[in-house]
N, C-alpha and C positions, 0 to 999 in steps of 0.2 A: 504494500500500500504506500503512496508514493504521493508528494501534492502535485497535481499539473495546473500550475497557474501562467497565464503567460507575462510577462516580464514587463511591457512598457504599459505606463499608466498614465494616459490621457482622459482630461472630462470627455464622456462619451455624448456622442451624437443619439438624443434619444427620438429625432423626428419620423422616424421609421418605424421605432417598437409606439410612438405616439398614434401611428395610422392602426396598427393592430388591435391597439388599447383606446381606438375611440367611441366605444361603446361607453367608455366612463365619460363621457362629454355629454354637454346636453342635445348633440347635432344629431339630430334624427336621423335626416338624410347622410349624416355619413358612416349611421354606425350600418343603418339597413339597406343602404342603397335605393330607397323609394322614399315618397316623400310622404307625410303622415296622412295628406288628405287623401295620397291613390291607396293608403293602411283601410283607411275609415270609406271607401267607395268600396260596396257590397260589391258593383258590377264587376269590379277585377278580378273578385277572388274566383277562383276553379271550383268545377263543379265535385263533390267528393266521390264521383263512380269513374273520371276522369286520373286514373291512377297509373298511369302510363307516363303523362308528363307532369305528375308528382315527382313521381322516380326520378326522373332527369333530372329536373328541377336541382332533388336534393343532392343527386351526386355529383353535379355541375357547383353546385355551392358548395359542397363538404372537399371537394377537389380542389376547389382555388383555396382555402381557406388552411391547408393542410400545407398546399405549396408555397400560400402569403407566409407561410410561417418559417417553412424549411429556407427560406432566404437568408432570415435574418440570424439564422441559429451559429451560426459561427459570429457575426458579426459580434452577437451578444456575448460571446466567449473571449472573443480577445477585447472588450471595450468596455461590457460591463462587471467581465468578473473581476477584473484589478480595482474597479474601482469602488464598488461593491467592498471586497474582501479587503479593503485599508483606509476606508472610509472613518471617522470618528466615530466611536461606540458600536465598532465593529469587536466579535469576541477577539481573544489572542490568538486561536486555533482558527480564526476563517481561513477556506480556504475552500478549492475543488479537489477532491481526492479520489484515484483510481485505484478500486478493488480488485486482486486477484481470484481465481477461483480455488484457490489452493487455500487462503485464507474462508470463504465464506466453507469449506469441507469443515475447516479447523472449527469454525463457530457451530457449525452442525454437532460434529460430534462432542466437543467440549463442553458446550452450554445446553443448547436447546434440545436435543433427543437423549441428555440424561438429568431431564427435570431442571436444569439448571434457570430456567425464566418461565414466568407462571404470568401469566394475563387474566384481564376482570374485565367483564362487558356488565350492562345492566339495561332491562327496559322497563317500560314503565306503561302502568295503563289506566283506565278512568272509566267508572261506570257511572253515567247521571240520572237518575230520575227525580221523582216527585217528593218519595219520600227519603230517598237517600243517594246520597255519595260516595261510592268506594273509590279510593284509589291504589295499586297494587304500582310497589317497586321490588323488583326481583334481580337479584346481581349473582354471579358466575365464577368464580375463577378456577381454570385450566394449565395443565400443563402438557407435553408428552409423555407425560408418565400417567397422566389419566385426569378426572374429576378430582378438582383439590377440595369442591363444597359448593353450595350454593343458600343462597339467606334470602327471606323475603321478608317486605312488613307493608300490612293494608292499615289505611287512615280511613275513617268511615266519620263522615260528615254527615247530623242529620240537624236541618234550620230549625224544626221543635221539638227540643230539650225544654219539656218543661220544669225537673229542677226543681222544684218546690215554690216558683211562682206562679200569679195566677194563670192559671191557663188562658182568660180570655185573653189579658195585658200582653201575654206570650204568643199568643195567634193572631194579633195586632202588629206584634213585632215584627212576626214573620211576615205578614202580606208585607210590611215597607220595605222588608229586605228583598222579597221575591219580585215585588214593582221595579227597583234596580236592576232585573234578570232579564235579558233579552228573551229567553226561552230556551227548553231543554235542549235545545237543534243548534242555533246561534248563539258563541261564545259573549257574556257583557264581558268587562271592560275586569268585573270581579273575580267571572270565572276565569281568565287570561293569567291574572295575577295568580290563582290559584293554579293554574299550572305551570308556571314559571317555577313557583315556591315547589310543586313535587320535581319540576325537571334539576332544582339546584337540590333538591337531597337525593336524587339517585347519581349525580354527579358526585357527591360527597359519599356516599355510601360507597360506588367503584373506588373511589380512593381511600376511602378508610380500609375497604377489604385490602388491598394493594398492599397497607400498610401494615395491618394487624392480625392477619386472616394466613398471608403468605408466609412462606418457608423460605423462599427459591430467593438466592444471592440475587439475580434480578427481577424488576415487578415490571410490565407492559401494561401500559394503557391506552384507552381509547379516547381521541380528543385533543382537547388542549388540556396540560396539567391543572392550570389556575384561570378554570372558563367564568364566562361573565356571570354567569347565574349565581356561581359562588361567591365571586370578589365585590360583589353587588348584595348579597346578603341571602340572595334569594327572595326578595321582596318580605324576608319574615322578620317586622315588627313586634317585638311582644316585651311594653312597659319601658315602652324607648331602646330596648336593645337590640341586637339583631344575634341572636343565639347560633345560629347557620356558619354567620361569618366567623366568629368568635374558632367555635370548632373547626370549622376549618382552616384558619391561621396556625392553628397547634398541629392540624393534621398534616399542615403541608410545610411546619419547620421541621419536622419528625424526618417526612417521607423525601421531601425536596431537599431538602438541605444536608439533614443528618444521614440520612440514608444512602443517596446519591446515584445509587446506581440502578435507573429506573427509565426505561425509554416512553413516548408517547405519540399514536400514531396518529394523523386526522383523515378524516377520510373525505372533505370536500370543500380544502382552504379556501377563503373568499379572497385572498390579496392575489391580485392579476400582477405584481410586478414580482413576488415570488413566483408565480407560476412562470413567469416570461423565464426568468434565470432559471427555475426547474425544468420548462423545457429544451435548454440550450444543454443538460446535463447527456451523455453519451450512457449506456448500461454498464450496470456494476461500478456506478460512481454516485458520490454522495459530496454534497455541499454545503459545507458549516458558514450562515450568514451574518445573522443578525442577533439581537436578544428580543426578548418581548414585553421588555422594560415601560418604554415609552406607551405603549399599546395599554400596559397595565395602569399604568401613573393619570391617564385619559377617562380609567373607566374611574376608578380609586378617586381622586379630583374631580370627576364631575356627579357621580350618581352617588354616592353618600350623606346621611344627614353630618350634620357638625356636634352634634350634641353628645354630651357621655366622653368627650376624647376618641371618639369611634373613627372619624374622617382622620385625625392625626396618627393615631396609631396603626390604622390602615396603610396610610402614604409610607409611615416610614419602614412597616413590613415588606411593603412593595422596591423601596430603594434599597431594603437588605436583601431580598429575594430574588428579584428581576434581570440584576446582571448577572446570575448564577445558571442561570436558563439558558440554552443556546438554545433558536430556532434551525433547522436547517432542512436539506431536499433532499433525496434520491431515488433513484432509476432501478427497480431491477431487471427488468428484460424491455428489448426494444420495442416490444407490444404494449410494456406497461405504462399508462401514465405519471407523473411523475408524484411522488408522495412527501408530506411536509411533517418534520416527526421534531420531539421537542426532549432535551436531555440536560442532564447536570452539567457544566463545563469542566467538569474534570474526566470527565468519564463519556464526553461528546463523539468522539471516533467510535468508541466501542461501541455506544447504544447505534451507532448509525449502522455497524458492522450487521447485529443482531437483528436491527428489525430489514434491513437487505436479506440478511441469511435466509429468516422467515420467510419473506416476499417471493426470495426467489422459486421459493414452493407452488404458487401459483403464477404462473405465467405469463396466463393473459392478464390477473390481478393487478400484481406485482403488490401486493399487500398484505401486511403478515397474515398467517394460518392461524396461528394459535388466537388473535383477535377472534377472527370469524369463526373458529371452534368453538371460544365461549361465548360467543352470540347462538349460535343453535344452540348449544345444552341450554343458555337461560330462555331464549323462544319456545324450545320442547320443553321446559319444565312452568317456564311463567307467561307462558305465548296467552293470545286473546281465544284460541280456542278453550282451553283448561278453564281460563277466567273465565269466561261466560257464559261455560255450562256450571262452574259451579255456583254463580248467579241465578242460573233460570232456574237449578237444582233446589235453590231456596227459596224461591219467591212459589215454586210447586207447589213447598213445605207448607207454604201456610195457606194455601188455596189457591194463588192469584199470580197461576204460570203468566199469562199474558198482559193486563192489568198495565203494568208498567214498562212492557217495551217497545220500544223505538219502533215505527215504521220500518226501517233497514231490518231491523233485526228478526222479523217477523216478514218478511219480503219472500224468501224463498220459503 
């Protein structure tokens, strides 16, 4: 493994990767080629039994769009990775680096096929009706040595809790709270927050298992390490504090910091100028860039209250944490696209090594296995089939199989 960086460092000329990236502009007509009034004139579009010159259509467009690309890909190599990789608040380690296959053999047999890295996925799911709320979070982790466990916990939400008040005052309450509620079908603005607040505790659950749960010298996960749902609290308020966040500030000086040797893989980054330099990357090479510092300081700074010391204790967990993060890309087969994975800076090569190793398992993926391993064991053990029969299972129980479900649900 070797750095291939190339050697003269000029500001690059970004007016080319700027044509490719002008989707991020407000210019209609240049990101689509038509102009938005011939978009919004029915008479243009094609008729849907007219599937002949669909076809062309789309392989006339996915053909130039593959070629607009392969142009610039060297270009990007000698102009942007120098400057990229020595940029200010660049890690120490950036760089482009070329993997041999004799090394990803070594990561094979060393690490990953004798248990040595253990992976956590989790899903999450929501039942709403009239009288009640479930929500089920189920989490996973895997090894190749088998099922290391899997953990679940349902929150059951019901609006009347009467409690020992009075019942009318209580069924008063509840119509104002329900008038707030677009309806069981359309998300209000409450039920939004409420799943924000379960998407940031199954994001802290994957990490806490990762942390407490594992064995294996390394932990993989799925994401970004420190996603916003967490660093933001989760939207969960309770007596001014935010308890979510709190736990997880301990769970990720543990895991992140202390721990260190822990990769994380995403699976559909939104930054278009990572991807531009991800796809200039050649197979079996990986690219140490940037940190996620700034990205975190943005969210930490703007969505926070001030109150309790919470915003200030936040920011400074973020400037102890943040430059410790390396963000960076790799390639593992020429079919694959390319993948953005997040590691400790001491141990940045290695994790990039490992989640390659894996990747290169699937081919046309190029994304690690044991990830998508423990997504079907937690889908086949917490999937929405299991939940929902044992849903209808109960609602049987007590006479009123249909009563409360969903039109969909009751469709076939």
């Amino acid at each position: 493994m070797g750095s291939d960086q190339p050697a003269e460092q000029k500001p690059p000329d970004f007016s080319e990767v700027d044509n490719i990236l002008a989707i991020e502009s407000n210019e209609f007509q240049s990101a689509f080629g038509e102009s938005v009034d011939n978009t919004l004139d029915i008479n243009t579009w094609q008729a849907g039994e007219d599937l002949a010159n669909m076809y062309q259509k789309l392989e006339e467009e996915v053909a130039s769009a593959v070629e607009q690309g392969g142009r610039i890909r060297e270009r990007v190599r000698a102009e942007l990775f120098p400057f990229v990789f020595k940029r200010a608040g660049a890690p120490e380690s950036a760089g482009c680096y070329k993997v041999d296959v004799a090394t990803i053999e070594r990561i094979h047999r060393g690490l990953l096929f004798n248990g040595g890295v253990e992976a956590c996925d989790g899903t999450s799911l929501s039942h709403d009706t009239l009288p009640i709320t479930i929500a089920q979070i189920g989490v996973s982790l895997v090894s190749y040595q088998g099922d290391q466990g899997t953990w679940v916990h349902r929150l059951f939400r019901r609006d009347l809790r009467v409690g020992g008040f009075d019942p009318i005052d209580e069924a008063m309450a509840l119509l104002e709270r329900r008038s707030k509620r677009d309806s069981t079908d359309a998300r209000s603005t409450r039920d939004k927050l409420s799943d924000f607040t379960q998407r940031g505790i199954m994001e802290y659950a994957e990490r806490a298992i990762l942390l407490y749960k594992s064995q294996a010298p390394w932990r993989m996960g799925h994401g970004n390490p420190v996603p916003y749902e967490l660093l933001t609290g989760g939207g969960l308020v309770i007596d001014g504090d935010m308890p979510l966040l709190h736990q997880s500030m301990k769970m990720w000086r543990e895991l992140l910091v202390e721990h260190r040797r822990w990769v994380f893989v995403t699976s559909a980054p939104a930054d278009r100028v990572l991807l531009t330099l991800g796809d200039a990357l050649y197979p079996l090479e990986f690219a140490l860039v940037t940190t996620p510092l700034q990205v975190m300081r943005d969210i930490a700074g703007g969505h926070l209250p001030v109150q309790s010391g919470l915003k200030a204790k936040t920011q400074a967990f973020v400037e102890e944490v943040g430059p410790q993060i390396v963000t960076g890309l790799y390639r593992a087969s020429a079919q694959a696209p390319v993948r953005l994975f997040y590691a400790h800076r001491d141990y940045a090569c290695l994790a990039a090594l490992i989640a390659m190793a894996d990747s290169v398992l699937q081919e046309h993926r190029g994304f690690p296995m044991l990830i998508d391993l423990a997504d079907i064991v937690c889908r086949t053990t917490f999937g929405s089939n299991t939940f929902n029969a044992m849903i209808q299972q109960a609602y049987a129980e007590t006479g009123t199989p249909f009563r409360y479900l969903g039109e969909r649900e009751t469709r076939r």
